[in-house]
Every structure is written in C-alpha cells, then in structure tokens.
N, C-alpha and C positions, 0 to 999 in steps of 0.2 A: 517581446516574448510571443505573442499572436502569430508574429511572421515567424517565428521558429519554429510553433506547432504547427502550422499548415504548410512551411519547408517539408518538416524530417518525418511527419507521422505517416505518410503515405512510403518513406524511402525505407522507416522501422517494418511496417509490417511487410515490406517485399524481403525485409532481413529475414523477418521470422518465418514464412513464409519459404526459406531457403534449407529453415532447420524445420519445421513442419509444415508442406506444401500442404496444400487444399486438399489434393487426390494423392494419396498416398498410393502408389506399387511397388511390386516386388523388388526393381532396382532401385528404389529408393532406401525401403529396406535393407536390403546389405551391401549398398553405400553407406549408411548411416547406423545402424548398427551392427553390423558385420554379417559374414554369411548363416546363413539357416543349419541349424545339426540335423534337419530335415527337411522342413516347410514350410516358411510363411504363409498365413491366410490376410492378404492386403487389405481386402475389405473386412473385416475382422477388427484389423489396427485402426481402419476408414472410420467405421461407427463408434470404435472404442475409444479412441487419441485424437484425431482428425478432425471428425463432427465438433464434437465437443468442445475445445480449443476454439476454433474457426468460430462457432456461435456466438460463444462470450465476447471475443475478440471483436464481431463483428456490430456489436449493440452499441460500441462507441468507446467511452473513455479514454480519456486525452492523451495518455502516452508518458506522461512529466515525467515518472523516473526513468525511462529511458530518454528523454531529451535534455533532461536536466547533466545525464551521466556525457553528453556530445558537449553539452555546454562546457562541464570542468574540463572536459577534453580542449575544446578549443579555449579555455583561460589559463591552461596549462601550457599553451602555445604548440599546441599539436592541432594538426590535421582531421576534425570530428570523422569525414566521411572515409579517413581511413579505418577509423575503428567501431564502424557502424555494425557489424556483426556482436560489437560486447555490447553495445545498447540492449540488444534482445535477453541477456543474464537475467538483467534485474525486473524487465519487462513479462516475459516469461514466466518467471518466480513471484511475481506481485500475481501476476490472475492465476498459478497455482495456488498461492494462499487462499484467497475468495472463496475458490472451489468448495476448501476444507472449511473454510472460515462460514459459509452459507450452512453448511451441513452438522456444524458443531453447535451455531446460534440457531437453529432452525430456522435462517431466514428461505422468506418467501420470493420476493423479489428481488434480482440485481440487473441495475441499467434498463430500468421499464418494464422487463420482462422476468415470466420464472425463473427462480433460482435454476443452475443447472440441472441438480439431482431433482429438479420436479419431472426437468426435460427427457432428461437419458435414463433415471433410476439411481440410485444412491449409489451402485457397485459401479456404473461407469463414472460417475463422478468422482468418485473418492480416487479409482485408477489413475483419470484424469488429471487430477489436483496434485497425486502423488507421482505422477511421470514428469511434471511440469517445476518438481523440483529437479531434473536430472537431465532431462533434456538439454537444457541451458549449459552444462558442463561440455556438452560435446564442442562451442566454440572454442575453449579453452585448447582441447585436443586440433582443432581445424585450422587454428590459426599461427601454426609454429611460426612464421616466417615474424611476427610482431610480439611474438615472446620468448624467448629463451630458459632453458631449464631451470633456474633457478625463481622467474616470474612467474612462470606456471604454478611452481608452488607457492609462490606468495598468494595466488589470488586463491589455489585449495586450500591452505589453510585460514583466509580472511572468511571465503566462504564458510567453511564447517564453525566459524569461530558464531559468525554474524547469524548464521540460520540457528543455531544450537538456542542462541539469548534471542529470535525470533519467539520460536516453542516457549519458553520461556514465559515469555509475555504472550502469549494465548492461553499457556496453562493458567498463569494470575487471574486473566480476565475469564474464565472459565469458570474457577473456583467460584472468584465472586459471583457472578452472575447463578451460581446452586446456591449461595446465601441467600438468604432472606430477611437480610438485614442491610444496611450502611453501614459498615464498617470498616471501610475502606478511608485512609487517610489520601490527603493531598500529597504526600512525596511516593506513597506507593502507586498511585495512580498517577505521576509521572515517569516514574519504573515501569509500568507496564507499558505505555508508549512508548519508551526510548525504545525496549523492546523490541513490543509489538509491530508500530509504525516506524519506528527510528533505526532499528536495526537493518531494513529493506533500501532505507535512503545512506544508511554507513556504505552499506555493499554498494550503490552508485559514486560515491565519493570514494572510498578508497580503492572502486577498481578502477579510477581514472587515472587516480595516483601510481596504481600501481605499473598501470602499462603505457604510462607516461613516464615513470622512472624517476618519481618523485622522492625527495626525504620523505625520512620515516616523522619528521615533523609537520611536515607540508601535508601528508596525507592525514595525521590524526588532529589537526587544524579544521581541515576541509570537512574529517566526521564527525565534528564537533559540530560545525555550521548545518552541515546534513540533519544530527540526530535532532538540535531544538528547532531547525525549520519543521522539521515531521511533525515535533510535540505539539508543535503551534499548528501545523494541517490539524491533525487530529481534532484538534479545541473545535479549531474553526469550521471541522465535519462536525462534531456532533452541535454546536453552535446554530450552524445551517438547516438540521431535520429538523430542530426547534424552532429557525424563522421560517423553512417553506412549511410547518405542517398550520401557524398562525397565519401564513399567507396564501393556504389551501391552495399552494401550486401543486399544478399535476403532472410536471415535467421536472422533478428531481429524480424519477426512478427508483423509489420508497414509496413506502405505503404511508397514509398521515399517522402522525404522528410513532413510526417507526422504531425509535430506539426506545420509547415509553413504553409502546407493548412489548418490547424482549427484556424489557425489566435491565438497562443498559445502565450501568454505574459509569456515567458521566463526570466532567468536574463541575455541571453544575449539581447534579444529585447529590454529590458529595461536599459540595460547600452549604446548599439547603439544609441536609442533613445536620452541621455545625451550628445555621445560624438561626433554624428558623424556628418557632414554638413546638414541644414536643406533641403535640397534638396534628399540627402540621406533617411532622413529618412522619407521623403514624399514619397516616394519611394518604401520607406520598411511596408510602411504602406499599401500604394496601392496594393503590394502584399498581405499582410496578411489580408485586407476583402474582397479578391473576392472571388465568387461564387466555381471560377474552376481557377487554376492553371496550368502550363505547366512547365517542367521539368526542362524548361530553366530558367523561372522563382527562381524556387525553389533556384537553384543553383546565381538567382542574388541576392537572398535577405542573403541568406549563404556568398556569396562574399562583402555584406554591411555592416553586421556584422565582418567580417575577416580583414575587411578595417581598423576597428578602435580596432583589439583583443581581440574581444569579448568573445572567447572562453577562450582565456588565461586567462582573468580575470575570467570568470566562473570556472575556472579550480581551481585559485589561492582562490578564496574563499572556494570553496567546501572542498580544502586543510587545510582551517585556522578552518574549521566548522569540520573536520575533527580531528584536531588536538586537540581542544577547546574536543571536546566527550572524546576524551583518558584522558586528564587531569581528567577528573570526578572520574574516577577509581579509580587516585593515594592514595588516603587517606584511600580504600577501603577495608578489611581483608577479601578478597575471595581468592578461591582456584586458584592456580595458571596456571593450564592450559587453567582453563575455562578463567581465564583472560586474558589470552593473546590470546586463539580466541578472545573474546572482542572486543582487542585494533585491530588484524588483522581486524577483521569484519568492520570497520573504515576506512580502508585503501579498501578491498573489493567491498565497495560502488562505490567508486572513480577510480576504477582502471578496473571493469570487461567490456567484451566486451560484454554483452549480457542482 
C-alpha cells in the first residue's frame, strides 16, 4: 500500500489540479464553467476557490479515498489510470467536508496548521467547502467517452443518495455535541459514522462499481466493506488523538488533547459513560463542556476512560468492524493483488500512527 500512495498521490493531485488549477483565469473559467453573461473577475475566483483549495490540499494528507477508489478500479479488473479523473469525486468532497466540518466544530487546527476559516475568514471558507461539493460533478460531465447515459445517472443518483445521509450524520454528531450530557448509545454512534465517515468511503466503492459496470450485488458488497472499514477509521481516529495527546507528539496536526476539548462523543466517552462510577462520569462530563481546559485536565478525563478500558474496547471493536469489511471480499472474483491491498487497507485504518 506505501508503494501505491507514493505511485498515484502526486498523479491525483495533477488530476485535481486539472479541475482546479493553481492559477485560475479567464479561459479557464468558461472552459469550466461556461461563458460569462458579463464578466468574470479571475483573481476574485484566485483568492476565493483557488487559494483556498491549494492550501489545505497542500498541508498533506494522504489521498486514501481517492487511492483506495483506483484500487477497486484495478480489483474490478479495470485499468486505475484510466479512470484517474473519478479519483478526484471523492477526494475533492472529503476536503469539502473539513472545510465545513472545521467551521461547525470550531476547530482550530487542521494538518498542523490553522483551520481554513482562521486563514481566509469564515465567508471564504464556507464558499469554499460548499463549491467543493460541486466541483467534483463537472468529471461526470467531462468524461462522456467512459460513461454513457444511463451511468451518468447512476453515479448522480448514488451521489445525491450517499451526500444526503453524509448531512445526516454531521447533523447527529452536531446535535450531540450541544448536549451536555452522554446520551448517546453505542448503535447510534455507529449511525453517525456509517454516515458521517462511511457514507464518503460508500461513494468511493460504488463509484468504482459503477463505471466499472458492476452488479448491483458486487457494488453493495464493496459498500458494505467501504462503510465498516470507515467505522473502524473513525475508532481508530478518535483512538489516535487519545495515544498521541498521552504520548505528547507534536506532529499529529491537533492540538493535545483535541477531541476532549470540543467535548467529542467518542466510543470510548460513550462506553465510560455506561461503565464507569457515576461520579466518574460527572466528571468526565464536567470536563468535556467547558469553555477551556488545562492539560491536566485532559490527561483526567483520559485517565477516567483508562479506568474502566475504554480504549481496549474501542480498539476491540474497531478490530471486529475491521475484520466483518474483509469478509465482504471473500465471495468476490477480483484481481488478486489489488485485494489483498483491500484486506491490508483494513488492517491500515487501525493500525496507523498518523
């Protein structure tokens, strides 16, 4: 898998890069979105679309859902770099989320640096975030020659399907997060991931299927392995802010202790909540809606979770959600290297330190 992100992540972003070049001008503009009923102002679009995009883009992160979506390509026994322009759909649309997702949690940092809307102001960000749903659609239109009419709509309807139960699961995790309480069960707060996270990784799997020309069995197979590989990312993210804020690294790109101070309904807040002494968990709540935190803090409400194994049991799930994605494959007639990145990719989620 290493040698496939350092393959395809430099070939993804020359993709994206094709639908939002670095320097935007006027022919670019109405090539790309048709001509002006007056006038475009380039630099206008430059600082608004452009800048913005290119920054986040350029802080790192590894690319997975578009490289994961080249992989079913080529286990589907298709050609990845012909269909390297639909890598950028789900790639695109993942750092549109953030955008919004930074701006709705209040987050401060993303990928080492200020959130966007610290950068540009909350109006270009939000524009940002919300172009970056839409943007993505124009491959659909650019690449008649690998879709035909009837494809085209399969992948707008998967889209409107998969973004709708995206929103979905940000509205849940919203809600909760104005609580000030744990009340969030264990199967709901898997609802929110499949969602939230799972719904981003469905639209990688089923658009592989779809412009591969797969059964309609073979594609909800593949989103099935998609949605609980995510649930098990997820664990194994919020799992991570919890070991690097105990092993005070300073190259995760979060602040310590991160998800504690936005008062984050975790699965392990939510198993603490279950298991631990009501006193405890008064406690752990008291930490997680105030205003402002202190380090020591951080480290008690980590230590009221660790009380009752919080992590182990996040760990132990992530594992079985992990394990439950691989089975999906078994039945499956793909090529066999690409599947067994697959199955590693699975294991990846749960395992990476970063």
């Amino acid at each position: 898998m290493r040698d496939r992100f350092a393959t395809w992540r430099p070939k993804i972003d020359d993709a994206i890069a094709e639908l939002v070049p670095r320097s935007i001008d006027e022919a670019y503009l109405s090539d790309f979105f048709g001509g002006p009923t007056y006038q475009y102002q380039p630099e206008a679009i430059q600082a608004a679309l452009g800048d913005p995009l290119w920054n986040l883009l350029d802080r790192g992160g590894k690319r997975w859902r578009a490289i994961l979506f080249l992989v079913f390509v080529e286990a589907l026994g298709e050609d990845p770099e012909r269909y390297l322009p639909f890598a950028c759909i789900p790639e695109i649309l993942h750092n549109g989320t953030i955008i919004v997702d930074d701006i709705e949690d209040g987050g401060k940092v993303r990928r080492g640096e200020p959130a966007l809307h610290h950068v540009f102001g909350m109006d270009i960000a939000l524009n940002a975030g919300n172009a970056m749903y839409f943007i993505p659609l124009k491959v659909i239109d650019r690449n008649t020659d690998l879709l035909d009419d009837s494809h085209r709509l399969q992948v707008y309807e998967m889209l409107t399907y998969e973004l709708n139960r995206t929103h979905l699961g940000q509205g849940m995790d919203i809600y909760w997060h104005n609580q000030k309480s744990v009340t969030v069960d264990e199967q709901r707060y898997y609802e929110m991931c499949a969602c939230k996270t799972g719904c981003l990784a469905r639209i990688v799997a089923r658009l592989a299927a779809i412009v591969t020309d797969q059964p309609a069995a073979v594609e909800t197979q593949l989103a099935t392995y998609a949605e609980e590989m995510s649930i098990a990312f997820q664990v194994g993210d919020d799992m991570l802010d919890i070991q690097h804020t105990l092993d005070q690294a300073g190259d995760f790109g979060k602040e310590f202790g991160n998800d504690i101070r936005e008062g984050k309904k975790t699965l392990m807040v939510i198993y603490t909540a279950q298991h631990a002494p009501a006193e405890d968990v008064a406690r752990l709540e008291e930490i997680l809606w105030a205003d402002e935190n202190t380090d020591e803090e951080i480290m008690e409400a980590i230590d009221i979770m660790q009380s009752v194994d919080a992590l182990e049991y996040a760990y132990e799930r992530a594992e079985t959600l992990s394990a439950s994605a691989r089975s999906r494959l078994d039945d499956l007639d793909l090529d066999a290297d690409a599947e067994a990145d697959l199955r590693k990719f699975t294991r990846f989620v749960i395992e990476r330190d970063s």
